[in-house]
matplotlib code that plots the C-alpha trace (Angstrom):
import matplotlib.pyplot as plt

x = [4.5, 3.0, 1.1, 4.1, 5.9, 2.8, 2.1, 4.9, 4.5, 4.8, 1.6, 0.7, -1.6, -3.8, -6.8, -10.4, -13.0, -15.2, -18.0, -16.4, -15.2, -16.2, -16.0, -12.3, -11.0, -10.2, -13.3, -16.0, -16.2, -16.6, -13.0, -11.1, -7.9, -6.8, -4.1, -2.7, 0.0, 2.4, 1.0, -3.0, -3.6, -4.6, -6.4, -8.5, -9.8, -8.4, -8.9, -5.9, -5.9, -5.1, -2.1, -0.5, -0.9, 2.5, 0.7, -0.5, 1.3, 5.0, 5.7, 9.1, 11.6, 12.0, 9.0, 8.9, 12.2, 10.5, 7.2, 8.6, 10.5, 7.7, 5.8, 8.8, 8.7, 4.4, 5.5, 8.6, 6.2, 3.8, 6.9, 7.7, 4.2, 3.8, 7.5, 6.0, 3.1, 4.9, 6.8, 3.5, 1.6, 4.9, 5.1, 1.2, 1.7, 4.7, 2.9, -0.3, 1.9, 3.8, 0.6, -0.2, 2.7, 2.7, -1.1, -0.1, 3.2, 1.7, 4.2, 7.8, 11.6, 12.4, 15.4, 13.4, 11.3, 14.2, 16.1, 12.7, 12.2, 15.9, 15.2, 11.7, 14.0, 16.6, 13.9, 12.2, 15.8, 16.7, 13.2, 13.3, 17.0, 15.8, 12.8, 15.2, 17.4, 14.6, 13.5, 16.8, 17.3, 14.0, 14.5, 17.6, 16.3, 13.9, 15.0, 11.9, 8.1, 4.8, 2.2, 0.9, 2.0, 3.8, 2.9, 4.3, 3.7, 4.7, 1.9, 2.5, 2.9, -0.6, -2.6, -0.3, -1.3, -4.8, -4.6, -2.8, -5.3, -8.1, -6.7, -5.9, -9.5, -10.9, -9.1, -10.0, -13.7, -13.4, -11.9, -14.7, -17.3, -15.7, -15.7, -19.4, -20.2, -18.8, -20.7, -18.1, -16.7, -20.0, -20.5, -23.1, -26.4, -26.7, -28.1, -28.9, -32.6, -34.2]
y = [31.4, 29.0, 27.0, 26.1, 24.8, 22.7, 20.8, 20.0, 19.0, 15.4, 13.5, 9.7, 8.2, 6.0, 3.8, 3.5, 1.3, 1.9, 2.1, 4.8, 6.6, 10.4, 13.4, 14.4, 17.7, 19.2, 17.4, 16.1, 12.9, 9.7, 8.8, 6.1, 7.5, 10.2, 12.0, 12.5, 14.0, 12.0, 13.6, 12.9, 16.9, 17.0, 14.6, 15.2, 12.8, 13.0, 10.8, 8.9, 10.6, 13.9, 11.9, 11.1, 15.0, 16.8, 20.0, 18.9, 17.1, 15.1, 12.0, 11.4, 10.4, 7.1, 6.2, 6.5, 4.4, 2.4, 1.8, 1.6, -1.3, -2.9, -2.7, -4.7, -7.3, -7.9, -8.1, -10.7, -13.0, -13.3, -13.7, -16.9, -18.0, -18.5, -20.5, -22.7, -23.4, -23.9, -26.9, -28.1, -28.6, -29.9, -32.4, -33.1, -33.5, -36.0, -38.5, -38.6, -39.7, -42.3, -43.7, -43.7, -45.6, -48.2, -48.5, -49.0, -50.7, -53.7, -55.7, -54.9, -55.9, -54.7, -53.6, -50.6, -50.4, -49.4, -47.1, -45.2, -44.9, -43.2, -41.3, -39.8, -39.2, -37.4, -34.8, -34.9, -33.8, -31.3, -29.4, -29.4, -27.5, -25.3, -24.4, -23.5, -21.7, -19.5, -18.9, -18.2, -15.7, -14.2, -14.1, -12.4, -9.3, -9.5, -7.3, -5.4, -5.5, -5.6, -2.6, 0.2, 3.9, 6.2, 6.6, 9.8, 13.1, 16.5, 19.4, 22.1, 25.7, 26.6, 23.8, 23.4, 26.7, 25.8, 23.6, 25.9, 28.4, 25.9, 24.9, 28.3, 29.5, 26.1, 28.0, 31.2, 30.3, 28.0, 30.8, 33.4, 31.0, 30.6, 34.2, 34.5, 31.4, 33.5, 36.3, 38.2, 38.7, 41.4, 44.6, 44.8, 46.8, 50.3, 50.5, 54.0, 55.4, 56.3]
z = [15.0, 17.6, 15.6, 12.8, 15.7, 16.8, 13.3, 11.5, 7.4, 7.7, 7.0, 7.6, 5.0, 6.4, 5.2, 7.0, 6.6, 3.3, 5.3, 7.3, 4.1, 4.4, 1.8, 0.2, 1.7, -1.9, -4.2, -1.8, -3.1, -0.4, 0.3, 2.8, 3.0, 5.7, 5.9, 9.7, 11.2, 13.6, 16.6, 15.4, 15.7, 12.6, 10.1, 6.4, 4.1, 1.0, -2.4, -3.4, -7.3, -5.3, -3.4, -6.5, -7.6, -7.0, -6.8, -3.8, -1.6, -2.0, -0.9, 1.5, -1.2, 1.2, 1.0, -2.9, -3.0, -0.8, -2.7, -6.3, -4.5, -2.9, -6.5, -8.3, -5.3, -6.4, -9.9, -9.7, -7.2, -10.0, -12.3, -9.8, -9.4, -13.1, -13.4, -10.5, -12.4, -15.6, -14.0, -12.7, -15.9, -17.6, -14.5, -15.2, -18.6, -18.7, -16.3, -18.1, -20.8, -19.3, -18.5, -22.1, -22.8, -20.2, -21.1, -25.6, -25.1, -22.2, -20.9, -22.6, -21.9, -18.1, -19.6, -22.0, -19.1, -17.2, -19.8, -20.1, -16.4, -15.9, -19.1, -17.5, -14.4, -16.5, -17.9, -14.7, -12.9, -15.8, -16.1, -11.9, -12.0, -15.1, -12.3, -9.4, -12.0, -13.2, -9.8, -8.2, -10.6, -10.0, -6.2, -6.7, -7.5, -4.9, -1.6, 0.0, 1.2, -0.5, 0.0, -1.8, -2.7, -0.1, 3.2, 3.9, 2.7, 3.1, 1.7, -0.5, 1.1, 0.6, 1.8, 4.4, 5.4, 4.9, 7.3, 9.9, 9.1, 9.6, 13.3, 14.3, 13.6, 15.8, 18.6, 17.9, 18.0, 20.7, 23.0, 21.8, 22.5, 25.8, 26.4, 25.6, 28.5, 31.3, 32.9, 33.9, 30.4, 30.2, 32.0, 34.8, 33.7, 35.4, 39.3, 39.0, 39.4, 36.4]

ax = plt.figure().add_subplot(projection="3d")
ax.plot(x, y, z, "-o")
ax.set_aspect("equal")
plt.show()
């Protein structure tokens, strides 16, 4: 069969625009995603719920390695964001209170002045390596991309045939109506006398 050859059972997901969003293939519903074929002979738009529905289509075990992977590398950045901003507010916290200190105590001995001052650097030092620790640990788990879901999809046998089906019939129609614009696809009326 022609037309097997022609569209192969790889599909592209691909977002539009919202405001270009048209109706899901299977439910009708206004949707931005499109599934397209590598060779843009096909195309449908089709809701993302059905995407995730096995009895529809199946994602390229890749590309599920691949986006199970890139959803781990979101989740550890926001693991590392919030050690950041841990440090931070401890950092934040500690100076306001040496300023408290400096502010009760007035002038003191240089010497305590001193001690506290490499003490505050001490903690400062610690917290700082206990901050790289945490997020060395963090990053080292870390090894792919960020995005969303699979982007490639292979259809089950009978909407893949749907859509064979579907494209065949465009060239059926578009031959007949063809057909029906030439002239001499009709026979001549009779010349006889009546």
């Amino acid at each position: 069969m022609a037309s097997n050859a022609a569209l192969p059972n790889i599909w592209h997901h691909r977002k539009v625009a919202d405001n270009a969003a048209k109706a899901c293939w299977i439910c009708f519903k206004p949707s931005s995603s499109v599934l397209i074929t590598p060779d843009n002979k096909d195309f449908f738009y089709i809701c993302t719920g059905h995407l995730k529905d096995r009895g529809f289509a199946i994602p390229d075990a890749d590309e599920a390695a691949a986006a199970a992977a890139r959803e781990k590398k979101v989740e550890l950045d926001k693991e590392i964001e919030a050690v950041k901003k841990e440090y931070d507010e401890k950092m934040r916290k500690r100076a306001e209170n040496r300023k408290e200190k400096k502010k009760k105590e007035g002038k003191g001995s240089k010497d305590e002045e001193k001690k506290e001052e490499k003490k505050d650097e001490d903690e400062e030092k610690k917290d700082e390596e206990e901050k790289d620790a945490k997020i060395e640990a963090l990053s080292s788990k870390e090894d792919v991309m960020s995005d969303d879901g699979p982007r490639i999809f292979s259809l089950q046998k009978i909407f893949y045939q749907q859509r064979l089906d579907r494209i065949r019939n465009a060239e059926v129609a578009k031959r007949n109506r063809e057909r029906l614009k030439n002239p001499t696809a009709f026979p001549s009326a009779p010349k006889g006398d009546p």
